[in-house]
PyMOL Python script that loads the backbone (N, CA, C, O; Angstrom):
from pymol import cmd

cmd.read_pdbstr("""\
ATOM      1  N   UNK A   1      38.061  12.258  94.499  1.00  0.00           N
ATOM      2  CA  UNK A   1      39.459  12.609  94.318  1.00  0.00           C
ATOM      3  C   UNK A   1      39.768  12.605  92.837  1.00  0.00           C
ATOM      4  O   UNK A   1      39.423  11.792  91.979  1.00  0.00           O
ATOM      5  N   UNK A   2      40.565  13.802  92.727  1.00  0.00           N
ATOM      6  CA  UNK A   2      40.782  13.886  90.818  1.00  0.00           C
ATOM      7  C   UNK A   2      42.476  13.688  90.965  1.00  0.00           C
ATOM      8  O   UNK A   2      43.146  14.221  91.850  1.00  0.00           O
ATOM      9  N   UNK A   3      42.975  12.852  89.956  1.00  0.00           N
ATOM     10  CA  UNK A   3      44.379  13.073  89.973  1.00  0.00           C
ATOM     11  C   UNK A   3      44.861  13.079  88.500  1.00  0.00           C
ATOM     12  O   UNK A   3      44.334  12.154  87.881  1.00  0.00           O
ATOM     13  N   UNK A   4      45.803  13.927  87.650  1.00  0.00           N
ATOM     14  CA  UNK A   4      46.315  14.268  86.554  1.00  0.00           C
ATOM     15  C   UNK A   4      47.852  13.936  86.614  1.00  0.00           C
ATOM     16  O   UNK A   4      48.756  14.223  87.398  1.00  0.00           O
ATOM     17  N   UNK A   5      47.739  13.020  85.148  1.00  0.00           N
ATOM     18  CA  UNK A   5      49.338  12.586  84.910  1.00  0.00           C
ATOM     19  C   UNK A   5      49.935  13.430  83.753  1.00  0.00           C
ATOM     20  O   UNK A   5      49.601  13.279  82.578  1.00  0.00           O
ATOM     21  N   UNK A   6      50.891  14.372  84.211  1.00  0.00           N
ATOM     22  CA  UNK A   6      51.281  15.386  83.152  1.00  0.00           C
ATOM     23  C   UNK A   6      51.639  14.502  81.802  1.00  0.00           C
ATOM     24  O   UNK A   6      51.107  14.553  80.693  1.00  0.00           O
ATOM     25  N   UNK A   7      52.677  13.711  82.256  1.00  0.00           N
ATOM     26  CA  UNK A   7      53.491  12.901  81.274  1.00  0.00           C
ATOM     27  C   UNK A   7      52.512  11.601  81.229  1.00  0.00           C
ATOM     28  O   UNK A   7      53.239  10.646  80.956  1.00  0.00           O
ATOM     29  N   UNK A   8      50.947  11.092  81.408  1.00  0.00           N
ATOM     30  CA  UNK A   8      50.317  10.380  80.560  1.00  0.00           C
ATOM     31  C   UNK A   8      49.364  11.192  79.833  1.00  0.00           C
ATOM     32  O   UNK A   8      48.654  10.667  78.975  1.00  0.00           O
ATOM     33  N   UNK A   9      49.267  12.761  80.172  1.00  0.00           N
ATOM     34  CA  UNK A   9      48.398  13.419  79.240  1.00  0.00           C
ATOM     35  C   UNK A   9      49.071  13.470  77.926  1.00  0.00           C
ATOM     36  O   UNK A   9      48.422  13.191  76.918  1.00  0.00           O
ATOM     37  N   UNK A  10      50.260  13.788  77.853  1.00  0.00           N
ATOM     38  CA  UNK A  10      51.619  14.344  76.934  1.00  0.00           C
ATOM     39  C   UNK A  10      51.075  12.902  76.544  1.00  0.00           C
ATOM     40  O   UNK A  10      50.000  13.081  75.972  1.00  0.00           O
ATOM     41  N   UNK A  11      51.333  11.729  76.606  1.00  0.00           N
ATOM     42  CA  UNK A  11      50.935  10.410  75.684  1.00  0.00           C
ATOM     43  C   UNK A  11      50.385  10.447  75.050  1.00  0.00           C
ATOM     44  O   UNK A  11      50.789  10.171  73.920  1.00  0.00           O
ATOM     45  N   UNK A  12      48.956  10.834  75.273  1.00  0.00           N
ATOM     46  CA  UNK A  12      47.405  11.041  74.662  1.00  0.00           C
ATOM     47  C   UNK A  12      47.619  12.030  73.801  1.00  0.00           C
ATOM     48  O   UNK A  12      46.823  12.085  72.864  1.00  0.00           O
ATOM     49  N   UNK A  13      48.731  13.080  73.858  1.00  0.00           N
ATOM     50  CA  UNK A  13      48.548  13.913  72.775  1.00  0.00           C
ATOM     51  C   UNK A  13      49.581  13.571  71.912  1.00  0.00           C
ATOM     52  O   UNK A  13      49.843  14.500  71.148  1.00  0.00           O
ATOM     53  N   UNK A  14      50.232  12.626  71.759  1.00  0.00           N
ATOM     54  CA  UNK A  14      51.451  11.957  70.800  1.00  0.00           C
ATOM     55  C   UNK A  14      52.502  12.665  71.209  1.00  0.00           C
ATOM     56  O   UNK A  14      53.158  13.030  70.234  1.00  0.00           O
ATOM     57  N   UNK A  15      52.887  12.970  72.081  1.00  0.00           N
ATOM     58  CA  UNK A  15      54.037  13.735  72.658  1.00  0.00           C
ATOM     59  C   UNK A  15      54.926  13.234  74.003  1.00  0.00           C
ATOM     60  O   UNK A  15      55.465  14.090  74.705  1.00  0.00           O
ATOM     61  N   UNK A  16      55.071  11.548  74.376  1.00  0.00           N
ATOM     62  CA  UNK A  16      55.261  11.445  75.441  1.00  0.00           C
ATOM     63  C   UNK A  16      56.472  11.908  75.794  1.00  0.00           C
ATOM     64  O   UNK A  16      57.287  12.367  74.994  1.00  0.00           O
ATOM     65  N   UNK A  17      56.679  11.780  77.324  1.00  0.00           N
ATOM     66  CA  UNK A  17      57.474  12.127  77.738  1.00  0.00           C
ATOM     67  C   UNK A  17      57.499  13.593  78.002  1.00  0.00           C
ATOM     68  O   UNK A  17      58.440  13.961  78.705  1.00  0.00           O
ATOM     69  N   UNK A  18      56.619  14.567  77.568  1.00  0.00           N
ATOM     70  CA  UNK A  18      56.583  16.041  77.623  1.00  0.00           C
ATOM     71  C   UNK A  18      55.741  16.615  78.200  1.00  0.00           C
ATOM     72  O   UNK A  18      54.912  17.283  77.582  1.00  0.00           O
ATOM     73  N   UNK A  19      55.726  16.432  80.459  1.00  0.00           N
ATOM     74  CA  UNK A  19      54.552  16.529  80.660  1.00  0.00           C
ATOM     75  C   UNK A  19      54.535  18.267  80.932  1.00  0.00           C
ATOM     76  O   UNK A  19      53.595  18.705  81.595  1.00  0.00           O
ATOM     77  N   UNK A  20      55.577  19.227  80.414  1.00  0.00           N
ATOM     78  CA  UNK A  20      55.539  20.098  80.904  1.00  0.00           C
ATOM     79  C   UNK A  20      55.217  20.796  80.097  1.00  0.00           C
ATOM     80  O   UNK A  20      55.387  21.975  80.407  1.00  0.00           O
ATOM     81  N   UNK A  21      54.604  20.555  78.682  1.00  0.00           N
ATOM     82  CA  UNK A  21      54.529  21.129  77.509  1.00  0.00           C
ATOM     83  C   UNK A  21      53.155  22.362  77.780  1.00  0.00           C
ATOM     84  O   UNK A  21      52.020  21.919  77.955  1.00  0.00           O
ATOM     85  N   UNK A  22      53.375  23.724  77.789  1.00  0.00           N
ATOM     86  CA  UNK A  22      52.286  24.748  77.800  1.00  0.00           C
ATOM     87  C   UNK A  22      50.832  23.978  77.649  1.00  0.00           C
ATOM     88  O   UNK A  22      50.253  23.835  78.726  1.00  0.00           O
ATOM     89  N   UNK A  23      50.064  23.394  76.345  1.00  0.00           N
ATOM     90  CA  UNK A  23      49.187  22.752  76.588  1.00  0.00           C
ATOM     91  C   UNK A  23      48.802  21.622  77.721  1.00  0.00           C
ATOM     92  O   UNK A  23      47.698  21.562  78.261  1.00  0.00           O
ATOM     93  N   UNK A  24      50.100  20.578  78.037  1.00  0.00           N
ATOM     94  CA  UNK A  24      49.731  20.129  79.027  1.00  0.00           C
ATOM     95  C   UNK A  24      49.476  21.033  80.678  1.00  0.00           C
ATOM     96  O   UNK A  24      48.528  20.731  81.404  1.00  0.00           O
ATOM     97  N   UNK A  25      50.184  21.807  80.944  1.00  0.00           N
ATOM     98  CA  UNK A  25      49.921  22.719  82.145  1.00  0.00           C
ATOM     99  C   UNK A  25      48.354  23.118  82.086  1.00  0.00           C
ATOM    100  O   UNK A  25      47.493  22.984  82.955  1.00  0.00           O
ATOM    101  N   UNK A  26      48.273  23.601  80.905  1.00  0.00           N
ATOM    102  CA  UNK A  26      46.880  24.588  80.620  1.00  0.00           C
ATOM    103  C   UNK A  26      45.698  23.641  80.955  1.00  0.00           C
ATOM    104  O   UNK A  26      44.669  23.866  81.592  1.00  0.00           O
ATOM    105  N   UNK A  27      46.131  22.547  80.359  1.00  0.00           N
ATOM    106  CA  UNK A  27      44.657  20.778  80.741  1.00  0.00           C
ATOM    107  C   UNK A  27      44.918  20.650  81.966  1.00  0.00           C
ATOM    108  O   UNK A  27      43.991  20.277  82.685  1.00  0.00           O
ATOM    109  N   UNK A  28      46.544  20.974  82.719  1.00  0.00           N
ATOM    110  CA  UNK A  28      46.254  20.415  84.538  1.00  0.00           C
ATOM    111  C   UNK A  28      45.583  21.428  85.169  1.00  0.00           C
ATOM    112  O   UNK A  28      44.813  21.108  86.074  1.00  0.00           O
ATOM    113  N   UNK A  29      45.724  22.682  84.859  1.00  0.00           N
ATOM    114  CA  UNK A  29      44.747  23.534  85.342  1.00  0.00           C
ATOM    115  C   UNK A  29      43.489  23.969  85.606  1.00  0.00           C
ATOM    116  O   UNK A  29      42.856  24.460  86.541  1.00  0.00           O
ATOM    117  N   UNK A  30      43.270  23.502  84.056  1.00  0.00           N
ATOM    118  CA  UNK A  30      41.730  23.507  83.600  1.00  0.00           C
ATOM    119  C   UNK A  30      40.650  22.640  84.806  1.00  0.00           C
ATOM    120  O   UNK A  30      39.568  22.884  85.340  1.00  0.00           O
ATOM    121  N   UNK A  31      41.852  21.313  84.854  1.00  0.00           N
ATOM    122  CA  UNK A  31      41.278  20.369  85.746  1.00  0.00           C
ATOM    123  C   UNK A  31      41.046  20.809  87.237  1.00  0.00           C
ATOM    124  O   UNK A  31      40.146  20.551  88.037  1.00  0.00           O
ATOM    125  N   UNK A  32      41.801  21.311  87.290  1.00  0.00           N
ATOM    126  CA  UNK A  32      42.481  21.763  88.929  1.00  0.00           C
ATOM    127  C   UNK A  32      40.887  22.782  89.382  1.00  0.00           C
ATOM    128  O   UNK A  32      40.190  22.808  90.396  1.00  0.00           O
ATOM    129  N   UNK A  33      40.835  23.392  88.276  1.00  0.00           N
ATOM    130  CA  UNK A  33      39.747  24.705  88.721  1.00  0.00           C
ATOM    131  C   UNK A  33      38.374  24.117  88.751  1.00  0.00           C
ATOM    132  O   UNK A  33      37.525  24.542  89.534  1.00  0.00           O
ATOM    133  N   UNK A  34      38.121  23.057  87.832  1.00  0.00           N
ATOM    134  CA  UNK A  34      37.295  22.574  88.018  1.00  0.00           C
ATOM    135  C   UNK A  34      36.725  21.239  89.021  1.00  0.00           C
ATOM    136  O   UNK A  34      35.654  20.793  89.433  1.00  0.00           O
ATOM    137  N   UNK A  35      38.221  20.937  89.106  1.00  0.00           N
ATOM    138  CA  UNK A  35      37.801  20.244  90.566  1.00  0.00           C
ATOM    139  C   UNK A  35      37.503  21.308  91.795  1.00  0.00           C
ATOM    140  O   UNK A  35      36.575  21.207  92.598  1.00  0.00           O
ATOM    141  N   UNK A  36      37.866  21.688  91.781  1.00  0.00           N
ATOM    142  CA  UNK A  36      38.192  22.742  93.174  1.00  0.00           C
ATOM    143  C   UNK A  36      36.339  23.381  92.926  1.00  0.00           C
ATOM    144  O   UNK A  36      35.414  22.998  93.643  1.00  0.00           O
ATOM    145  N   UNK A  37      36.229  24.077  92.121  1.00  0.00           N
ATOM    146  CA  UNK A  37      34.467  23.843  91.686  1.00  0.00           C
ATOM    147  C   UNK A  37      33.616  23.535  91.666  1.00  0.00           C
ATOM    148  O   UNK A  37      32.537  24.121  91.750  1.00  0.00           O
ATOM    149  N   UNK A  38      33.981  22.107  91.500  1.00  0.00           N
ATOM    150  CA  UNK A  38      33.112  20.927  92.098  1.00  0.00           C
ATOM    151  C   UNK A  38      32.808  19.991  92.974  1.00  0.00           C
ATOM    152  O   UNK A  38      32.096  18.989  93.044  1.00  0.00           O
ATOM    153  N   UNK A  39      34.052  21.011  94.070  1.00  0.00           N
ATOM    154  CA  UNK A  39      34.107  20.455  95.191  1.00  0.00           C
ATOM    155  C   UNK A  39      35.002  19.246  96.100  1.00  0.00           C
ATOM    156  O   UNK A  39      35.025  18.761  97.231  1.00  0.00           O
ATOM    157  N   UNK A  40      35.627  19.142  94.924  1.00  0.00           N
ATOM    158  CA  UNK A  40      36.546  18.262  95.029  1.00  0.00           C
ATOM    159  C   UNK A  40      38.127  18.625  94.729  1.00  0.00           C
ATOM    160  O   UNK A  40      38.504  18.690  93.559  1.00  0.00           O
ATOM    161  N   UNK A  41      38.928  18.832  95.686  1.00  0.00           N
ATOM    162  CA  UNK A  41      39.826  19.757  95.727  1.00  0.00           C
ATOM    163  C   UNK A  41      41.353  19.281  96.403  1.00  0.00           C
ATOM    164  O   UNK A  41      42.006  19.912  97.234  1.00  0.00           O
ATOM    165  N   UNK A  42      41.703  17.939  95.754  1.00  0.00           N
ATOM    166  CA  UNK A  42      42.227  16.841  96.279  1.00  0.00           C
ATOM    167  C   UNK A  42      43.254  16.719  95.393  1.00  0.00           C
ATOM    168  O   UNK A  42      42.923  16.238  94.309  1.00  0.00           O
ATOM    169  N   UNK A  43      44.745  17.096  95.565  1.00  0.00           N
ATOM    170  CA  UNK A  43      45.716  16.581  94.238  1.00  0.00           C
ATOM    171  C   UNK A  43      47.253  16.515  94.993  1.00  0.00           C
ATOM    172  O   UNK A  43      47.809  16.972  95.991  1.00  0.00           O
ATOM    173  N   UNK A  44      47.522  15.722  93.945  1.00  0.00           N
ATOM    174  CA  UNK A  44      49.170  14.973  94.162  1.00  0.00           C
ATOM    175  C   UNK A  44      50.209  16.127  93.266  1.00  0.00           C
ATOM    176  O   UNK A  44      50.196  16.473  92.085  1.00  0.00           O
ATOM    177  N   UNK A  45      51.037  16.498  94.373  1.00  0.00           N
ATOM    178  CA  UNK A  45      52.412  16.944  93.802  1.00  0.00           C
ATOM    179  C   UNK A  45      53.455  16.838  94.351  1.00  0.00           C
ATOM    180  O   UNK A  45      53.410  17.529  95.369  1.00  0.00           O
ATOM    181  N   UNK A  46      54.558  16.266  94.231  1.00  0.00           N
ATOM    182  CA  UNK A  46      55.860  16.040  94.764  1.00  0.00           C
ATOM    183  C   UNK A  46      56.699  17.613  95.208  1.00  0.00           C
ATOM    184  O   UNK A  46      57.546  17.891  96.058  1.00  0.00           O
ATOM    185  N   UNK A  47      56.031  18.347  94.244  1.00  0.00           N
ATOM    186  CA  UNK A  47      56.997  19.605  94.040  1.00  0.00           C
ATOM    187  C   UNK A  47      56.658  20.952  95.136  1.00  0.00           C
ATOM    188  O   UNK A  47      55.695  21.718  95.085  1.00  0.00           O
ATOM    189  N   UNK A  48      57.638  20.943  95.985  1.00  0.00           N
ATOM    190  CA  UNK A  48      56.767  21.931  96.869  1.00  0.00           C
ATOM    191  C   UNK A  48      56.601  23.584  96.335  1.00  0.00           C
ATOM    192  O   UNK A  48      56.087  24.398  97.101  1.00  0.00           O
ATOM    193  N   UNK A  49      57.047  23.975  95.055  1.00  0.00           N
ATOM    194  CA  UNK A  49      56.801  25.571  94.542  1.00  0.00           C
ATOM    195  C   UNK A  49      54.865  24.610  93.755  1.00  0.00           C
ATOM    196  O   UNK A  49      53.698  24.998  93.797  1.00  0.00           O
ATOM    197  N   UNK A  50      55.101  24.155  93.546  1.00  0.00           N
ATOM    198  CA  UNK A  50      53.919  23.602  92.545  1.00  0.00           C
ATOM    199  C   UNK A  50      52.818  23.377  93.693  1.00  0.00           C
ATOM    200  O   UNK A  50      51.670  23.449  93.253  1.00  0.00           O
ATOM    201  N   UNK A  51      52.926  23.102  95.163  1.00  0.00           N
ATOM    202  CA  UNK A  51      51.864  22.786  96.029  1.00  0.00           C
ATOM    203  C   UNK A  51      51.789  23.945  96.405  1.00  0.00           C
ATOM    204  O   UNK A  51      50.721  24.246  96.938  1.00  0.00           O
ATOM    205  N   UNK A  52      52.973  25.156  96.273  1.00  0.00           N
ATOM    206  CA  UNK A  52      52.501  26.836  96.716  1.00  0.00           C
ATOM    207  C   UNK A  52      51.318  27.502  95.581  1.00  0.00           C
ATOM    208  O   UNK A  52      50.598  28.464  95.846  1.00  0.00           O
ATOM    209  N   UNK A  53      51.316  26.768  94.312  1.00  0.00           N
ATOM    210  CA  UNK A  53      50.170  27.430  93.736  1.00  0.00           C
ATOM    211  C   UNK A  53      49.133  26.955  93.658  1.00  0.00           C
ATOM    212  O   UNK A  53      48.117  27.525  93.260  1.00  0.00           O
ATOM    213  N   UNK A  54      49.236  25.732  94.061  1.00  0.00           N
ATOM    214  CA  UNK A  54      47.881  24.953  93.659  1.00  0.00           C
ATOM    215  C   UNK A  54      47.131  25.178  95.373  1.00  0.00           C
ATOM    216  O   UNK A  54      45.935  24.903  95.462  1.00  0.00           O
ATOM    217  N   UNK A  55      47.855  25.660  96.635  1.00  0.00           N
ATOM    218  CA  UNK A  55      47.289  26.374  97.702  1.00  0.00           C
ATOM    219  C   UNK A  55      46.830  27.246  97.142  1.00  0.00           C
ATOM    220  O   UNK A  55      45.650  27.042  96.857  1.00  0.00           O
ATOM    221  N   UNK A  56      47.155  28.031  96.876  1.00  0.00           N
ATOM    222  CA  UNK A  56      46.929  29.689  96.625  1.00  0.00           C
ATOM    223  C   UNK A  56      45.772  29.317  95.556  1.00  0.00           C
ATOM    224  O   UNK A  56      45.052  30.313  95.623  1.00  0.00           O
ATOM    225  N   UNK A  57      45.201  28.470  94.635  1.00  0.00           N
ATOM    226  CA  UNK A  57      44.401  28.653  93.682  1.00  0.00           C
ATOM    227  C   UNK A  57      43.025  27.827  94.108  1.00  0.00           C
ATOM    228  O   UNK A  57      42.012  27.503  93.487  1.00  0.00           O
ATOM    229  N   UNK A  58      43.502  27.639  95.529  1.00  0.00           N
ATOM    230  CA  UNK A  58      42.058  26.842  96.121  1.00  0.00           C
ATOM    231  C   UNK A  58      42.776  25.096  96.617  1.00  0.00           C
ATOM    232  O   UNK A  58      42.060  24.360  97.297  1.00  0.00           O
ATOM    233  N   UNK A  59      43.304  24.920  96.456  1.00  0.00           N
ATOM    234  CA  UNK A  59      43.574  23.059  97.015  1.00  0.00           C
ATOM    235  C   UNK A  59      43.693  23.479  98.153  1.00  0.00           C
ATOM    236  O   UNK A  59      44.438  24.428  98.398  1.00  0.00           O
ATOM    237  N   UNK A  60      42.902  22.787  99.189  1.00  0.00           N
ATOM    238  CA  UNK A  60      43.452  22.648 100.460  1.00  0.00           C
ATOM    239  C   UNK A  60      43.953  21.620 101.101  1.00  0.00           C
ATOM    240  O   UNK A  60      44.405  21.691 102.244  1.00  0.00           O
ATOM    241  N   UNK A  61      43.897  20.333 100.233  1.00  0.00           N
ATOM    242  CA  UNK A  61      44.608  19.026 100.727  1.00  0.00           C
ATOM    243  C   UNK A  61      45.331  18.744  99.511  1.00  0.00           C
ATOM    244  O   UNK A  61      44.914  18.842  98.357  1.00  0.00           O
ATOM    245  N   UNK A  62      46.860  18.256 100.057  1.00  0.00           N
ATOM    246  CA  UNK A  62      47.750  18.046  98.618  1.00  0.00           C
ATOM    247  C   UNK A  62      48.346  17.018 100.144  1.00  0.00           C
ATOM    248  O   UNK A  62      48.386  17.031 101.374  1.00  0.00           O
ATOM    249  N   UNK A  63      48.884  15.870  98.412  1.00  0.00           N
ATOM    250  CA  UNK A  63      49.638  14.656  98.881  1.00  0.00           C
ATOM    251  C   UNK A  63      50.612  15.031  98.351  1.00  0.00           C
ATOM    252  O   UNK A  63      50.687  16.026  97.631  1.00  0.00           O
ATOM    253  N   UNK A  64      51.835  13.991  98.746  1.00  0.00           N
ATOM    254  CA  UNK A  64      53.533  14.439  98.313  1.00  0.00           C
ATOM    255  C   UNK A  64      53.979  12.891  98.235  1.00  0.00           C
ATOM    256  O   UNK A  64      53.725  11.824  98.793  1.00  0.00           O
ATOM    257  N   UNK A  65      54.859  13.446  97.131  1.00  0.00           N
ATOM    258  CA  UNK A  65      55.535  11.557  96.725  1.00  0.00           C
ATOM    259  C   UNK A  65      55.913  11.059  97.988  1.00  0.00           C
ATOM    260  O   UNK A  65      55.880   9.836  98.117  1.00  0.00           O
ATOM    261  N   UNK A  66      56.322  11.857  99.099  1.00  0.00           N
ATOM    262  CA  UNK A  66      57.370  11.457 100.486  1.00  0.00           C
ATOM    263  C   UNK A  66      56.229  10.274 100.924  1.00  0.00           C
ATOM    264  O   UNK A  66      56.524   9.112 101.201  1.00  0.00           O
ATOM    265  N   UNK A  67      54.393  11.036 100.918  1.00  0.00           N
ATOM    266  CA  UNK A  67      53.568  10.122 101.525  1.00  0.00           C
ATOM    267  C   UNK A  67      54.110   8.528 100.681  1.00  0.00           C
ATOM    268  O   UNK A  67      54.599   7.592 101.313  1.00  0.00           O
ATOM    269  N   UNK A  68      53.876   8.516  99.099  1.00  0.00           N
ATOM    270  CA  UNK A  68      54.055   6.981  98.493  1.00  0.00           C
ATOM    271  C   UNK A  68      55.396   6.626  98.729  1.00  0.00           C
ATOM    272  O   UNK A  68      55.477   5.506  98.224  1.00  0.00           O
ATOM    273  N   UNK A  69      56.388   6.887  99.151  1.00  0.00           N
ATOM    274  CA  UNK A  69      57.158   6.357  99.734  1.00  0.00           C
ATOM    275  C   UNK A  69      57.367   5.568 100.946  1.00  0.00           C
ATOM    276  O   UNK A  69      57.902   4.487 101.193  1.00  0.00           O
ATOM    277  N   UNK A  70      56.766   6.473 101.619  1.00  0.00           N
ATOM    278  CA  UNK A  70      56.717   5.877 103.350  1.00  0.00           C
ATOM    279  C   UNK A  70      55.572   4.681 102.936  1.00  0.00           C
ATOM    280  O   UNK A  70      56.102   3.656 103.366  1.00  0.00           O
ATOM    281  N   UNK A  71      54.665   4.408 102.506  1.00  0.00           N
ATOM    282  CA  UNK A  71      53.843   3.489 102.159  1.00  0.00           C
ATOM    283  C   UNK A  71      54.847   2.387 101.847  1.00  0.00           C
ATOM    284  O   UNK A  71      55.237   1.408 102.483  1.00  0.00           O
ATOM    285  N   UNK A  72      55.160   2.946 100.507  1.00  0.00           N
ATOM    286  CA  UNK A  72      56.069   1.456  99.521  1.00  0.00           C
ATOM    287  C   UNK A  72      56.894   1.217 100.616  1.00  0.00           C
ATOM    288  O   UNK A  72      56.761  -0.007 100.600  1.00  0.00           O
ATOM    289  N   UNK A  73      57.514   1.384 101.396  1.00  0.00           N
ATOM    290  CA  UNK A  73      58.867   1.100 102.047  1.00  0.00           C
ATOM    291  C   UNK A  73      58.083  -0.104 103.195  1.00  0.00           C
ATOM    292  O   UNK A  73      58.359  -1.267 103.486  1.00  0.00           O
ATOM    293  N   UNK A  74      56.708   1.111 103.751  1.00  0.00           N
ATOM    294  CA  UNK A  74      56.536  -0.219 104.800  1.00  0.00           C
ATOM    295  C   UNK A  74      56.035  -1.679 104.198  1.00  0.00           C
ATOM    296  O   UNK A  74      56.196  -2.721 104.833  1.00  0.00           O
ATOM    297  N   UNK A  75      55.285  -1.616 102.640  1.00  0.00           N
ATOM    298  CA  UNK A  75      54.663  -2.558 101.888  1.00  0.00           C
ATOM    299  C   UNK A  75      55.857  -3.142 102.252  1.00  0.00           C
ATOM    300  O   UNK A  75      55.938  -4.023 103.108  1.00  0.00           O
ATOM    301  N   UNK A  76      57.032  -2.566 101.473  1.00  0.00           N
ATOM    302  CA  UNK A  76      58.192  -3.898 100.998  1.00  0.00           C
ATOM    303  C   UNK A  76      58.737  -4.753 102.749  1.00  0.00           C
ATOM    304  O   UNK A  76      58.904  -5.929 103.073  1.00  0.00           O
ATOM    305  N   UNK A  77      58.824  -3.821 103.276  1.00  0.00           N
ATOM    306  CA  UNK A  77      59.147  -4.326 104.603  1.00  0.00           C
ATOM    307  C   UNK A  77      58.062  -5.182 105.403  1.00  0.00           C
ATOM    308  O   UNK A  77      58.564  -6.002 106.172  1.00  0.00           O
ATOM    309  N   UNK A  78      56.901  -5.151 105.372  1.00  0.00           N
ATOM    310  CA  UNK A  78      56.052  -6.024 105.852  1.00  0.00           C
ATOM    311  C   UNK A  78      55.148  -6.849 104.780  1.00  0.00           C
ATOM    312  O   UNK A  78      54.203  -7.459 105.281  1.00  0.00           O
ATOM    313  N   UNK A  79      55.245  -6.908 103.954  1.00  0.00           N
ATOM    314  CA  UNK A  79      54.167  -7.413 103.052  1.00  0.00           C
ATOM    315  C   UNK A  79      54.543  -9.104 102.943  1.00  0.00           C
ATOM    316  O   UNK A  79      53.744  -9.982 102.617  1.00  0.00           O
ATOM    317  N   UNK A  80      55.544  -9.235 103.197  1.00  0.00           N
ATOM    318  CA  UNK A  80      56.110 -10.911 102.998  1.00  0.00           C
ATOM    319  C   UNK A  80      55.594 -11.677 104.091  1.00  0.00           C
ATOM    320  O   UNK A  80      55.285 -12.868 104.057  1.00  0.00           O
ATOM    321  N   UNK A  81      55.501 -10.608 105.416  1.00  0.00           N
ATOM    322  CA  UNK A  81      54.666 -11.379 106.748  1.00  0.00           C
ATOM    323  C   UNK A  81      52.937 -11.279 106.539  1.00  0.00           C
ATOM    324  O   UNK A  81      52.091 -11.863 107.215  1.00  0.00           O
ATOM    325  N   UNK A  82      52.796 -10.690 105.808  1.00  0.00           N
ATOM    326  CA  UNK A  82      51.362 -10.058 105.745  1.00  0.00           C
ATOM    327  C   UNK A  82      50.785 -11.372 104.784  1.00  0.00           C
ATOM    328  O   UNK A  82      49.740 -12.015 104.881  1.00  0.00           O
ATOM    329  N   UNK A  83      51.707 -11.458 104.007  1.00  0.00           N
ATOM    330  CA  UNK A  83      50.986 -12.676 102.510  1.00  0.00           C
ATOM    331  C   UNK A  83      51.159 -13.886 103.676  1.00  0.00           C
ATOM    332  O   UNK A  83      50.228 -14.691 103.644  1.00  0.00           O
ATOM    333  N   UNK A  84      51.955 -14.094 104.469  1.00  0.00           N
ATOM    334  CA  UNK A  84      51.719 -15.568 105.391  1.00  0.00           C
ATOM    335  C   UNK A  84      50.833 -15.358 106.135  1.00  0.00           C
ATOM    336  O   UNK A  84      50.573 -16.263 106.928  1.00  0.00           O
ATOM    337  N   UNK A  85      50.076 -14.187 106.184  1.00  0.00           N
ATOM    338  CA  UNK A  85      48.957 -14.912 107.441  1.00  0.00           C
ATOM    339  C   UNK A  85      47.806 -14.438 106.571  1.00  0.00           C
ATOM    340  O   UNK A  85      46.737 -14.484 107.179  1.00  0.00           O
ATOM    341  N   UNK A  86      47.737 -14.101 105.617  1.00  0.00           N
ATOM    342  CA  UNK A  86      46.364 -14.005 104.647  1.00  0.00           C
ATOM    343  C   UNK A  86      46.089 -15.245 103.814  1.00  0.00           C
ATOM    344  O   UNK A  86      47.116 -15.740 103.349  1.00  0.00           O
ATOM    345  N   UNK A  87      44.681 -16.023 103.435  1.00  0.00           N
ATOM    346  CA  UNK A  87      44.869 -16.650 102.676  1.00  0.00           C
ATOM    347  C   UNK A  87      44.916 -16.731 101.526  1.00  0.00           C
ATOM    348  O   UNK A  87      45.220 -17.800 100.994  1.00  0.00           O
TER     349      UNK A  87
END
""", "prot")
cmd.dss("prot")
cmd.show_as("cartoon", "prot")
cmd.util.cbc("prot")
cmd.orient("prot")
């Protein structure tokens, strides 16, 4: 599984906060094609126009923030019973 942080790439290039900056797109892409290449064709986007291209350019499995939500929600809701019966 490959996953790309627009706005921690934008860091690395002294620019935070700017994950939408032309160079950064051009590095998520770069990545994208070459995962998908190598067989590995696995990526996170919240944005559903952004999961219409990254279908169309070969991803056939995409996650959505909705999935880390439903997660965090049940963590916060069960995790306090979960730490009492673990040691």
């Amino acid at each position: 599984m490959v996953q790309f942080g627009p706005n921690d790439y934008s860091v690395s290039l002294g620019k935070p906060g700017q994950g939408g900056l032309p160079e950064v797109v051009e590095a998520h892409n770069k990545m994208i094609k070459m995962a998908i290449k190598a067989g590995v064709d696995r990526e996170w986007k919240s944005a559903v126009r952004r999961s219409q291209t990254l279908h169309r350019d070969g991803c056939q499995r995409l996650l959505h923030g909705l999935d880390h939500q439903i997660i965090a929600g049940w963590c916060r809701t069960n995790g306090p019973a979960l730490r009492k019966l673990l040691p």
